[in-house]
DRENNU-250404 format. One record per residue (C-alpha): x, y, z. Coordinates in steps of 0.05 Angstrom, whole numbers, plus 32768, in hexadecimal, padded with zeros to 4 digits. Last residue first. Layout:
<nodes>
XYZ ...
</nodes>
This chain:
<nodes>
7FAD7F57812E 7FEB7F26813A 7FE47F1080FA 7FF07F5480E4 80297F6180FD 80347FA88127 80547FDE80FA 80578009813C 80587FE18180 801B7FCC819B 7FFF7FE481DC 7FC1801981C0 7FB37FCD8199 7FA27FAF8154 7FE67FDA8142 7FE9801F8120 7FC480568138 7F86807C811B 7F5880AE8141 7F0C80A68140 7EFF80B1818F 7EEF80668191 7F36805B817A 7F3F803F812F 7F75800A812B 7FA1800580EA 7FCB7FC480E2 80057FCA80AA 80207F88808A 805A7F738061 804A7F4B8025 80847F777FFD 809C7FAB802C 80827FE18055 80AC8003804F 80ED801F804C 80E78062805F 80C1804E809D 808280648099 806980A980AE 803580B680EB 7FF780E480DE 7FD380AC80ED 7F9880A980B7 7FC280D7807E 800280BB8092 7FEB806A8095 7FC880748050 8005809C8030 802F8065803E 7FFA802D802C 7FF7804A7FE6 8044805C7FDD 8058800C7FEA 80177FF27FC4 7FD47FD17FCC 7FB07F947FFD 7F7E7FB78020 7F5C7F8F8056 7F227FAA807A 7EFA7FA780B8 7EBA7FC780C8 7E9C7FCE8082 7E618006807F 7E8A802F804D 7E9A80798069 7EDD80618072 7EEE80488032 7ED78080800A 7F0180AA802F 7F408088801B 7F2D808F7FD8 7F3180D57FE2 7F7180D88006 7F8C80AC7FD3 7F7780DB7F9D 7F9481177FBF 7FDB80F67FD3 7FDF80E67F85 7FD181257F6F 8002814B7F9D 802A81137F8F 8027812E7F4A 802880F87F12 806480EB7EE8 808D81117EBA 80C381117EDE 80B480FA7F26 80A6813A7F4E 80D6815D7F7E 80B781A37F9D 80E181A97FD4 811681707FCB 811C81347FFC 815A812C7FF3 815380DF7FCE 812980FD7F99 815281427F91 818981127F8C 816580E87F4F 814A81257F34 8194813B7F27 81B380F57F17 818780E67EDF 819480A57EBA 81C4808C7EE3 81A180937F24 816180827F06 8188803B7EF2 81A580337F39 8157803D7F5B 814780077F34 811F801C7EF1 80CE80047EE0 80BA804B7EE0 80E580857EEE 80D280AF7EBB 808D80B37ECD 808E809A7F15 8044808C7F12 802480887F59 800280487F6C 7FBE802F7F67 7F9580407FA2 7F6080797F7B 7F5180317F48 7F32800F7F7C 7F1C7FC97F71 7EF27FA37F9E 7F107F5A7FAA 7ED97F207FBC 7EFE7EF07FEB 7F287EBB7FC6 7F527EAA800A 7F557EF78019 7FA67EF4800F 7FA27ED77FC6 7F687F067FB1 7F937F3D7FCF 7FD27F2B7FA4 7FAB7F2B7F67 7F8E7F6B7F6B 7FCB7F8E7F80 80037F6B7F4B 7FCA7F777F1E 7FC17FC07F1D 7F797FCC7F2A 7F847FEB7F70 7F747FB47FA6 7F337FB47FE2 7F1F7F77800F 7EE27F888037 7EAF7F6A8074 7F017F4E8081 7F097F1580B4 7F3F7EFF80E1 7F567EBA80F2 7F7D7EA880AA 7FA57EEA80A8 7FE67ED380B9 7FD97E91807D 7FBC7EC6804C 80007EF48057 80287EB68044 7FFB7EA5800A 800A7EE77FF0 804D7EE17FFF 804F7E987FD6 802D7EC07F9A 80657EFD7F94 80957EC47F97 806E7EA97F57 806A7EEE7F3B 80317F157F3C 80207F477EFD 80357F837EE5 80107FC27ED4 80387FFA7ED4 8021802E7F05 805F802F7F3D 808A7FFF7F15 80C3801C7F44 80F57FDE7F3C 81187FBC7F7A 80E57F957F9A 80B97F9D7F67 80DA7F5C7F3F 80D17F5D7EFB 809C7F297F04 807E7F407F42 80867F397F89 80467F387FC0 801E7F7A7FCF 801C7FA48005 7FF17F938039 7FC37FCC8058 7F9A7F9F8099 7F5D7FDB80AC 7F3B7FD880ED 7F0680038107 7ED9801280C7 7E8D802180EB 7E93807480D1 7E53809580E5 
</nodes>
C-alpha cells in the first residue's frame, strides 16, 4: 500500500554558467551563489512543513540545492532523476544551437515526430528511467516528500502522476510544484482539490 500523499518537486537553484539560459542537462555543474540565495529562499517557504524524505540526482547543482532547501536534512541520491543529456546541445543557449544546427533546432522547437537531441540520450529512455525511479519513490514508506531535481525531471514527474503537462516554460529555477495524492490514488497539483494549478509551495 502506497502511504506517499504529498510530494514538494523544486527545481534547482542557478549555477555557475548560468542554467537559466544554458541546457547543461547532464553536465555536472555546481551552485552558484544566486543559485544558493534561491535555495535559501525555497528553505525559508518551506520552513513549517516536514519531509519523512528529501531526494536529488547526483549532479551537484541538484544535490546541493536540496541540502540547502531541507535545512541540512539527510539528501538520498537518485541517479534515475538526473537530467536528460542533450548530446550535442549541451552547455549552448538556445541562440548558439540555433546557429550551430538550424535543422534539428526547428524540428526541436516544432515539435518534430521522432526528434531526438543529437547524439544524446532517447527521451524514450529518459521518460522510462524516470518513470521507474519514480516508482521507487512511491512504494517507499515516506508520507511526504521533497524532491529538489531538474526542469525535464519534474516535467515528466507531474505528466506521468497527473497526466497534466507543464507549462512550456517551467517550472523555473527554485520554483515549486505541490503534488496531492487523492484517497482514490489519483494525482493533482496543489495541497488542495481548490487550488489553482502550479499552486506555491509555501502555501502547501
Amino acid at each position: 500500500m502506497q502511504t506517499l500523499r504529498r510530494i514538494v518537486l523544486v527545481r534547482h537553484g542557478e549555477t555557475v554558467g548560468n542554467s537559466s539560459i544554458r541546457f547543461y542537462g547532464s553536465t555536472d555543474v555546481e551552485l552558484s551563489a544566486e543559485g544558493r540565495e534561491q535555495a535559501e529562499a525555497v528553505a525559508r517557504d518551506l520552513r513549517r512543513q516536514s519531509f519523512d524524505l528529501v531526494v536529488a540526482s547526483p549532479l551537484r547543482r541538484s544535490w546541493q540545492s536540496a541540502w540547502i532547501a531541507a535545512g541540512g536534512q539527510t539528501v538520498r541520491i537518485e541517479p534515475g532523476f538526473r537530467e536528460i543529456h542533450f548530446g550535442r546541445f549541451e552547455g549552448l543557449t538556445r541562440e548558439e544551437i540555433q546557429a550551430q544546427d538550424p535543422i534539428s533546432y526547428a524540428d526541436w522547437q516544432s515539435g518534430a515526430e521522432g526528434f531526438e537531441f543529437p547524439h544524446g540520450e532517447a527521451r524514450d529512455a529518459f521518460a522510462a528511467r524516470v518513470a521507474e525511479t519514480t516508482q521507487r519513490l512511491l512504494a517507499s514508506p515516506a508520507r511526504a516528500a521533497l524532491l529538489v531535481i531538474h526542469k525535464g525531471v519534474i516535467r515528466r514527474i507531474v505528466e506521468q502522476l497527473t497526466g497534466e503537462p507543464v507549462a512550456p516554460d517551467g517550472p523555473a529555477l527554485g520554483e515549486c510544484i505541490v503534488l496531492t495524492r487523492r484517497p482514490d490514488g489519483r494525482w493533482f497539483r496543489g495541497s488542495t482539490s481548490s487550488d489553482p494549478v502550479g499552486v506555491d509551495a509555501a502555501a502547501a
